[in-house]
N, C-alpha and C positions, 0 to 999 in steps of 0.2 A: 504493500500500500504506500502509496506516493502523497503528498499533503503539504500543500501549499500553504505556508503564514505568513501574512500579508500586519505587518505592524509598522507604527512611525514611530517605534523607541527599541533600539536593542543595543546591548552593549559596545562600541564604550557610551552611545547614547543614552542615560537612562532618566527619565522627567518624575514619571510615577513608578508604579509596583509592575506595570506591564511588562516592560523588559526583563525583571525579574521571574514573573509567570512566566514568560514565553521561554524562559532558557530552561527555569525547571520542567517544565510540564516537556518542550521536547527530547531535553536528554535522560528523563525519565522512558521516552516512546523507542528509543533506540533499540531495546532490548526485545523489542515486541514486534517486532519484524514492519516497522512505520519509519518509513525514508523521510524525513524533516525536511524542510527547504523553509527558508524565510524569503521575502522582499523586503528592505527596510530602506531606508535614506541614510547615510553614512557620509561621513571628512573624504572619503575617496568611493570612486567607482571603482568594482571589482566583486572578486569571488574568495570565501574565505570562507575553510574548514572551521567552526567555531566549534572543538571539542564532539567532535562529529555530525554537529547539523551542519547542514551546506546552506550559507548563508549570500545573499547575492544583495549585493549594494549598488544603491544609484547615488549622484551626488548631487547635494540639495545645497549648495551655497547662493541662488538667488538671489534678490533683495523683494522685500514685500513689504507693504504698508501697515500689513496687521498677522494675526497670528489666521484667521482665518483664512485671509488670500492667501497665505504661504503655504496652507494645506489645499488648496486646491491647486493649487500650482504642483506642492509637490504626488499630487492625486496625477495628473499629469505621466510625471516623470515612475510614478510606479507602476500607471498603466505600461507605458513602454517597456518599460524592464520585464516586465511581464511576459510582453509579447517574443522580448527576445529570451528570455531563456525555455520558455514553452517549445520551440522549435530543439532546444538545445538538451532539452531534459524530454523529450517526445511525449510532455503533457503529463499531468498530474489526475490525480483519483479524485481528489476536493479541495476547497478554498476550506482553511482558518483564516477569518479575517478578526479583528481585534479592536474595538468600541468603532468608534464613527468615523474617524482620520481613514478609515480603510471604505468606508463602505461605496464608492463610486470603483475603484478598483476591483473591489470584490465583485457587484453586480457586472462589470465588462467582461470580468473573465467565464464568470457563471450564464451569460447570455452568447457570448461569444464561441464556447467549447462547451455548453452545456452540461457543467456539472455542477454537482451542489455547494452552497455554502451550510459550513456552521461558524457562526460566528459568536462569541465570548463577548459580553458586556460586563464591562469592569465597571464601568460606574455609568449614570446619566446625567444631562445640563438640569435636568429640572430637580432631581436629587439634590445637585450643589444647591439650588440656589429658589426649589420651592415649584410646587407643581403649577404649571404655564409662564414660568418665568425664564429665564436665562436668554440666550442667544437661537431666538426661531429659526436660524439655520441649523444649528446643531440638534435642535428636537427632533427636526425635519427629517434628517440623515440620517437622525438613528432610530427614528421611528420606521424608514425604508430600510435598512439593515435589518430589524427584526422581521418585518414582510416578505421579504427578499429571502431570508435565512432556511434554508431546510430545517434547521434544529438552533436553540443558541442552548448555549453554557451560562451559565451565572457563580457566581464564587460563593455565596450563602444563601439561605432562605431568605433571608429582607431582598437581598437582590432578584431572588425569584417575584416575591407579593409585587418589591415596585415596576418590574418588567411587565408583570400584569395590569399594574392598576396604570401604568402610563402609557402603556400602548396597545391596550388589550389583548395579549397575548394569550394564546389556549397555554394551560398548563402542562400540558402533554408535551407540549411543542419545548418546555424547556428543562434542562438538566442542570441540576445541584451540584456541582462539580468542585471542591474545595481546592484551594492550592496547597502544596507542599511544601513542607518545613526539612531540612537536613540542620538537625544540632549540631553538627562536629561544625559546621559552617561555622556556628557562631561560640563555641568555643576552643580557644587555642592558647598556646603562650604570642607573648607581647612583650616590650616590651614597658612593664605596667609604672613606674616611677617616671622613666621618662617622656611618656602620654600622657600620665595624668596632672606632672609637674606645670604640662602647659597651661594647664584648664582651672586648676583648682590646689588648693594648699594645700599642705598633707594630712592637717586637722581638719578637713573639711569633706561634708557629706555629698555626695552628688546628686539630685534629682533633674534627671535629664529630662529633656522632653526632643521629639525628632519630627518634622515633619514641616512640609512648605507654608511659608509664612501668609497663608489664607484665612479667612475668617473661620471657614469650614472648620480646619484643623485647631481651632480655640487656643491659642498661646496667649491671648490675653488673660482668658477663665484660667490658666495656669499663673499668671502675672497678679491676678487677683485675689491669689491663694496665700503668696507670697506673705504677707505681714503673719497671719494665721501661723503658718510652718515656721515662720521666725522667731514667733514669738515663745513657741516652744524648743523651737532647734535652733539657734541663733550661729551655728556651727555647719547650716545647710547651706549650698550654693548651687543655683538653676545658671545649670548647660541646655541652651535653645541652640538647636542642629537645624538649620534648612536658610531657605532665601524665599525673598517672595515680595510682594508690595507692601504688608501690611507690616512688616520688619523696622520699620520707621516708627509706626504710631506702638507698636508694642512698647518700643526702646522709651519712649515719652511717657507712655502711661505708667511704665517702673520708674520713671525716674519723677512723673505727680507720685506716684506712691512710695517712694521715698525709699525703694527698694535696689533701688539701677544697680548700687556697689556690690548686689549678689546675685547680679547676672552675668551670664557672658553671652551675647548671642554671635555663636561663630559665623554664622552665614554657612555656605555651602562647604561640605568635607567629603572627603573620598569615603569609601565603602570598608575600607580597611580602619582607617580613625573612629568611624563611625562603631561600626563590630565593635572594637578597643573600648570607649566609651559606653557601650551598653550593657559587657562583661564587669563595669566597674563599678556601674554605676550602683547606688544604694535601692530606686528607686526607679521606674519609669512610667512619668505620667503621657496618657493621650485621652487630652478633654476635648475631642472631638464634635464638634454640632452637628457632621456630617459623616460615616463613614461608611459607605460598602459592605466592604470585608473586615477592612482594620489586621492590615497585615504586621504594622510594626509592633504592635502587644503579643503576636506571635512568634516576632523575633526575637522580643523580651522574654519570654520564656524557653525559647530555644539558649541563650543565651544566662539561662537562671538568673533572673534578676525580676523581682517580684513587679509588679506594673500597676496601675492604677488606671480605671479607662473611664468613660462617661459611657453611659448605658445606650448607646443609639445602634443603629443601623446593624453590621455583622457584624461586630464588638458584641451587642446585647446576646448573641444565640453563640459567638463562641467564650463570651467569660463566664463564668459561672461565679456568683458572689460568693466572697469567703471562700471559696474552693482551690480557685488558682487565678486568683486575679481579685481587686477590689474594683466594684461597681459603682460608680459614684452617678448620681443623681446628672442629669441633662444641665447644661447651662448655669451648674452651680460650682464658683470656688471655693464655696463653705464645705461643700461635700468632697471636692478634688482634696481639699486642704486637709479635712479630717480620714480621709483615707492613706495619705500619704503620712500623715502623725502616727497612725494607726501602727503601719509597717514599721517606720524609722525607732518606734520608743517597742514592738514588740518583736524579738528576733526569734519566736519560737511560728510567731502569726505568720510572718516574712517566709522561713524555710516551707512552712505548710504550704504556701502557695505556689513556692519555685517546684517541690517536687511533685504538686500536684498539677504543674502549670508542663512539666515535662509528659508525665503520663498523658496528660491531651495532645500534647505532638503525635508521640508517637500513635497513638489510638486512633484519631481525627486526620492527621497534617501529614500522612503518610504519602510521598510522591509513587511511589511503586505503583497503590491501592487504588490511587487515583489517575494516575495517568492511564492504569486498567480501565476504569470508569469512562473515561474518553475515548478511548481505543474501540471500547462496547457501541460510546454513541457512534464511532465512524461507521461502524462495521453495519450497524441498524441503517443508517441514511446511506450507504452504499448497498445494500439489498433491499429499499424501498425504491433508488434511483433507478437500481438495474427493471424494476417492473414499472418505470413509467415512458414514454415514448422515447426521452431520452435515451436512456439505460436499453431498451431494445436494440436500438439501430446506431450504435457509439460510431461502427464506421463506416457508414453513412453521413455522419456528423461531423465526422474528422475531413472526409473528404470536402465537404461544403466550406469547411474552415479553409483548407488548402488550399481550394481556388480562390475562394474569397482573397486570401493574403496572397495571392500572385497576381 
């Protein structure tokens, strides 16, 4: 089986979690007799073994007005690339395509060579920012994505309910498909004095928080926590990991709250300082008003390091309160701030949750289990394809393609 994944983030490019699904989820399929191929936009044009998926890059250096033109532009240049290695790889079994940035590429390959898409919704516009709101080109797209889709993926049950409730999707039509965790990933030796000398003093606690400086992702309701946690841990120090627009007004609001001196907001860090940081840290909060999945409290316990999360979206159905993770109330820093006290003043509460936060890796976040799970959906939407006109008459289809393109 041959499988097309059509993404605008893969390594070294990575924005959100997608680049990180896409690598485990394909080098999980390796083993299962599923030939990987990506298209993605890349610093150079070219072909590159990435750890055994065959990854094929176009180059996106442009200029573009906005972030949207740039996606259609680079919409563009992935359909091409497409075209040219479909001749060079004698044609693929299906499209993966990967939230909305894919989905006019998907639908040309899927109407062009008539096979099927499944497509993966990592998140939605109207999720970020409120149902009917956001950017109506991007509801648009990905509400044709899902139409267009033979089957989609979703990464939790919230992400299944709001698939449905935003674009009326049959429930049949979509699969619960979780990502994969590998622990050893996120534990290793470091060096630990001389990473943590950067950041923090050596009497001093870490409560990290990681994620792009968006409203979405709450670094303020962590900013707000701030005096709370100080006034019992006066010895604690918040590391804020990511970049973003709202990196500005955070920095002001600690600094009205009189807190700035026990911050650090590093802005953007590699993947390795990051890991470093989350092994170390005392604590990891994610006060999310928005999340999906909520992969980075999965990384916090892959990493044993006890976590603190706001009770939303796949967060709320993979934490369990008191279990392996502390639940804190929605849009509250009283509750982000009394969970993280919780941990810091009780180290028998802390190990409970790190070892009970490991057993849901492994039990739940199994890549093997799951990239199984995916394998299953291809294999179902390649024996409904084979019984529809498509699927009959493939060469047939193939020949119509061949003159067409001469």
């Amino acid at each position: 089986m041959k499988v097309l994944n059509l993404t605008w983030e893969f390594p070294p490019w990575k924005v959100g979690g997608i680049a990180t699904y896409v690598v485990g989820m394909a080098k999980s399929m390796l083993g299962k007799d599923v030939e990987v191929h990506v298209v993605c936009p890349g610093p150079e044009e070219g072909y590159e073994n990435y750890e055994g998926i065959h990854v094929h890059r176009f180059k996106v250096d442009f200029p573009s007005s906005d972030f949207i033109a740039w996606v259609l532009q680079m919409n563009f240049f992935m359909k091409r690339k497409i075209a040219e290695i479909w001749k060079e790889q004698d044609g693929f079994d299906l499209i993966h395509a990967h939230d909305w940035m894919s989905t006019m590429p998907a639908i040309f390959t899927k109407e062009t060579y008539k096979i099927p898409i499944v497509s993966t919704i990592h998140a939605t516009e109207q999720g970020r920012w409120g149902k009917g709101e956001g950017v109506q080109i991007i509801n648009e797209m990905e509400y044709k994505l899902t139409y267009e889709s033979w089957k989609l993926t979703v990464l939790s049950d919230f992400m299944k309910w709001e698939v449905q409730d935003l674009f009326g999707v049959p429930k049949d039509k979509i699969w619960v498909i979780p990502p994969g965790m590998n622990p050893w990933e996120h534990q290793f030796n470091y060096d630990y004095w001389g990473i943590r000398n950067k950041f923090v003093a050596s009497h001093e606690k870490i409560i990290l928080f990681i994620g792009r400086m968006f409203p979405q992702k709450g670094c303020d309701i962590l900013v707000g926590a701030a005096q709370s946690i100080l006034s019992q841990f006066p010895n604690a120090k918040f590391i804020c990991v990511g970049e973003g627009f709202g990196r500005m007004h955070y920095t002001d609001l600690a600094n009205w709250l009189g807190v700035a001196h026990k911050f650090f907001f590093t802005g953007f860090l590699d993947d390795y300082k990051v890991k470093c940081l989350m092994q170390m840290a005392d604590v990891l909060v994610v006060p999310s008003r928005q999340e999906p999945t909520g992969l980075v409290p999965l990384e916090g316990m892959c990493a044993k390091t006890p976590v603190v999360v706001a009770g939303v979206g796949g967060m709320n159905h993979n934490i369990d309160h008191d279990y392996n993770g502390f639940k804190a109330w929605t849009e509250s820093s009283e509750s982000i701030a009394y969970g993280v006290k919780k941990i810091l003043s009780d180290h028998n509460y802390a190990n409970w949750l790190v070892e009970n936060g490991i057993k849901t890796i492994y039990h739940k976040f199994d890549w093997n289990k799951n990239a199984q799970i995916m394998k299953d959906c291809y294999v179902q939407v390649l024996e409904e394809w084979k019984k529809s006109d498509w699927g009959k008459n493939p060469e047939k289809l193939k020949a119509k393609v061949e003159i067409s393109e001469n």
